[in-house]
N, C-alpha and C positions, 0 to 999 in steps of 0.2 A: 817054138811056140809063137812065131809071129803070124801072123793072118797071111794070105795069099795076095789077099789085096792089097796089102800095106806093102808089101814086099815090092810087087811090081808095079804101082805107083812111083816109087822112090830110083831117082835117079842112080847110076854106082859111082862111086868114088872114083877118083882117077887115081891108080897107084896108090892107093892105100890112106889117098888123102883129102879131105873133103873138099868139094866142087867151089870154087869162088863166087861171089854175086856175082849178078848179071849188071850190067852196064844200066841198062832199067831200072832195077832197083835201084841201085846208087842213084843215081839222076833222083829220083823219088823222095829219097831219103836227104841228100842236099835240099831240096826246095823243100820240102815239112821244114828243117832246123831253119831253113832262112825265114820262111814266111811267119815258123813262132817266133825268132828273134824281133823280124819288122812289128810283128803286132804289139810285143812286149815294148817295143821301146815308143810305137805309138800311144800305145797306154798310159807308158810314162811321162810322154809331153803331153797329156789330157791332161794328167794328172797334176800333173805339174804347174798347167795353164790355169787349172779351173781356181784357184784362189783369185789369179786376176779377174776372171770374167764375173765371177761372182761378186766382186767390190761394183764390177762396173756397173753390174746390174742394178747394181744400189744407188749407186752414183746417178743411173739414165734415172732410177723411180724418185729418187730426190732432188734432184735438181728442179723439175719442172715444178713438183711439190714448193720448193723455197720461192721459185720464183712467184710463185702464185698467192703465196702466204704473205711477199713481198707488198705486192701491191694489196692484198686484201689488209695486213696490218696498219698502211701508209692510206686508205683511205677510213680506214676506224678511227685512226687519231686526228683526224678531219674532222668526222663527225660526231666523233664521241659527247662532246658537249655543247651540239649545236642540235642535232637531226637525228630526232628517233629513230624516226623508219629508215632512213642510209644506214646506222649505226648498228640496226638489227640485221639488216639485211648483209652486213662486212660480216656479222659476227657468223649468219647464218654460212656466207661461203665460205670463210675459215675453216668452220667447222665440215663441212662437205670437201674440201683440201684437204684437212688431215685425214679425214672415212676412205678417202679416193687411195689417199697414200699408205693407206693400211690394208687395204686391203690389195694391192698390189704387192706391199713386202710380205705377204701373206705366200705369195704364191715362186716365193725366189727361195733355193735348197741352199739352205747355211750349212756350212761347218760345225761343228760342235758348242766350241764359244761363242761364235757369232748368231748361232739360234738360239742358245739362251739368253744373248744381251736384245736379239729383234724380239722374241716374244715379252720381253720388259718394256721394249720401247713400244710393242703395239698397245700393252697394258694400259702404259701411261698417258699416250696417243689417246685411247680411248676414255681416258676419263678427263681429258681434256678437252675432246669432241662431248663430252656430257656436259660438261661446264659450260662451253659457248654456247650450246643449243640452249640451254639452264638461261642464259645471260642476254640470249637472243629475245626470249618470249619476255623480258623485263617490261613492264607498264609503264615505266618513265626512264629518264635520264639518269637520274638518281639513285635507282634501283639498279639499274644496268651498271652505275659506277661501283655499286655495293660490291657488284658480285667481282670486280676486278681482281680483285685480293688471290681469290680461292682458283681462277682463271692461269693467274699469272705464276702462284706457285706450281701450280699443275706444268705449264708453257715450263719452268724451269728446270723442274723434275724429268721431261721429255728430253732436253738439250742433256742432261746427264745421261740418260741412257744412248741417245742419241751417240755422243761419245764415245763410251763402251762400244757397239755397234761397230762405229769408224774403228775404234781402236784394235777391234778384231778384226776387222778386214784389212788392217793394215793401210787406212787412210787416213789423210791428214784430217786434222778442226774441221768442224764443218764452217764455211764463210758465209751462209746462208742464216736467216732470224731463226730457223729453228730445226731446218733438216739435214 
């Protein structure tokens, strides 16, 4: 009951015994197992690497952030209590410092821990960028001193998250004022 066709499609056995692969096939079937093995173990050194490249990434968007916060802090405490308008205008790029830096680690793929400690640090980031812009539009000196208090718990609350962040990614303290 086999079809006509199927029958004389198929090769006959040699002596009673099935026909070996062809040389071809083999070849074939060698390069398929090596080329999945190469791809799997390049996977694996993606994988592998991507914790590093991901710190680093953090690393390139803060560094230039700290450095920037550097000199924007170092001339605030200049004019804090001499020159309104310098001492608005430090507060206001501070605050466009951190907006910049936030929104850059916005767009870096974290890990599991480390995305839930950057979206704390962007939280906190952000209501710290509300504070300076808050302490920016101050009408005096005075007023702008006021708001230091509620500024600098904020500034200190970021440095903790900040931490977490580092400490997920597996990097050291940060040596920077605040990123």
């Amino acid at each position: 009951m086999t079809s006509d066709t199927y029958t004389r499609s198929r090769r006959p056995a040699r002596g009673g015994r099935a026909q070996p692969i062809g040389f071809a096939f083999t070849i074939v079937i060698v390069i398929s197992i090596v080329s999945t093995a190469a791809l799997l173990i390049a996977a694996l050194i993606y994988y592998l690497g991507s914790p590093a490249r991901i710190a680093s990434d953090y690393t390139s968007i803060a560094s230039p952030a700290n450095r920037a916060l550097k000199a924007d802090l170092a001339s605030y405490a200049k004019s804090r209590n001499s020159d309104l308008s310098t001492a608005r205008s430090d507060l206001a790029r501070e605050a466009r410092t951190i907006s910049s830096f936030n929104v850059l680690l916005e767009q870096v793929t974290f890990p599991a821990k480390a995305a839930s400690a950057s979206q704390s640090l962007i939280f906190a980031d952000d209501r710290l960028h509300k504070l300076l812009q808050e302490q920016a539009k101050a009408h005096s000196l005075g007023e702008m001193q006021a708001l230091e208090a509620d500024a600098n718990a904020a500034a200190a609350n970021v440095k903790i998250k900040v931490a977490r962040v580092r400490e997920a990614l597996g990097l050291p303290p940060a040596s920077g004022p605040l990123l």
